[in-house]
C-alpha positions as CSV (number, residue, x, y, z in Angstrom):
1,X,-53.0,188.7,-143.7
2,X,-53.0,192.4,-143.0
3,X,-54.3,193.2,-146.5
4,X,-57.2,190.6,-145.9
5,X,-57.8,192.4,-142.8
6,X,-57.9,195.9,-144.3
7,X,-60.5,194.4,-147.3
8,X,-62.5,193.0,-144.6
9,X,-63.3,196.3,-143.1
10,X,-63.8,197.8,-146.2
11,X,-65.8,195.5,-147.7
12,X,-67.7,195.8,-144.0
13,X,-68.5,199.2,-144.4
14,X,-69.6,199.0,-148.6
15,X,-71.9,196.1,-147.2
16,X,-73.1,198.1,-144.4
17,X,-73.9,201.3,-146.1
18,X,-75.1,199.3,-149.1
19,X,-77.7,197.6,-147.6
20,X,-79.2,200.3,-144.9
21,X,-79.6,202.4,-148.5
22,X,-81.7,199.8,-149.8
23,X,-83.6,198.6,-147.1
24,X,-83.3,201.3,-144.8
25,X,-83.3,199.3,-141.5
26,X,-80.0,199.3,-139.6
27,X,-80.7,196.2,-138.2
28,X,-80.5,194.2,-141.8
29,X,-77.8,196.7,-142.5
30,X,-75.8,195.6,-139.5
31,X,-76.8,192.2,-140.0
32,X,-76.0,191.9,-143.4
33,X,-72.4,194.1,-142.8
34,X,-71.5,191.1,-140.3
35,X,-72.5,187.4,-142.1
36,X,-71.8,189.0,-145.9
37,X,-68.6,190.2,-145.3
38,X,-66.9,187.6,-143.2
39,X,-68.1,185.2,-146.0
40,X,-66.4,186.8,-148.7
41,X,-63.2,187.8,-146.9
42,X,-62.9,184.0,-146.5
43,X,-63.5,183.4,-149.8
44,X,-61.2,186.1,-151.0
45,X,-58.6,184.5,-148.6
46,X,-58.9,181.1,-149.8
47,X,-58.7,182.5,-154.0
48,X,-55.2,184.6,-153.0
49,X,-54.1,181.5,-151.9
50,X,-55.2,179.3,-154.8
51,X,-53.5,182.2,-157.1
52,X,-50.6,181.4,-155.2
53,X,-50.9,177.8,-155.9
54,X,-51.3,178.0,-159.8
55,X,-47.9,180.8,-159.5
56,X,-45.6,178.6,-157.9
57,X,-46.9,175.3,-159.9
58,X,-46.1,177.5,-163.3
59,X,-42.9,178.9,-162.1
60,X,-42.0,175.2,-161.2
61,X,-42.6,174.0,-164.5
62,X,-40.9,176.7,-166.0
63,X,-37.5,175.4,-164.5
64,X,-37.8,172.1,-165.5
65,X,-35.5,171.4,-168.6
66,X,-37.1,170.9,-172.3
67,X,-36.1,167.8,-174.0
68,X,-35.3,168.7,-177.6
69,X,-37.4,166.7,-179.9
């Protein structure tokens, strides 16, 4: 969870600077820094876990004995 945490404010602060470059308004900046973000920190969340998922269903299958044909 730390990790997400620490990508979160990163990814706050890319957002941020991004955005107040292009539109020059802090406002949007701020505003985009704060509903962006969240979003993909979520979404970055839920694919680590997903990656988790497909490693632990391979690594199970992995163990199961062949049959010889």
């Amino acid at each position: 969870m730390f990790k997400t945490l620490t990508f979160a404010c990163i990814h706050f602060s890319v957002a941020f600077t991004v955005t107040w470059l292009l539109t020059g308004s802090w406002v949007v900046g701020g505003l985009i820094a704060l509903v962006e973000p969240c979003i993909n920190t979520v979404a970055y969340f839920l694919h680590e876990k997903a990656w988790e998922r497909l490693h632990r269903r391979r690594d199970a299958r992995d163990r199961q004995p062949r049959l010889a044909a």
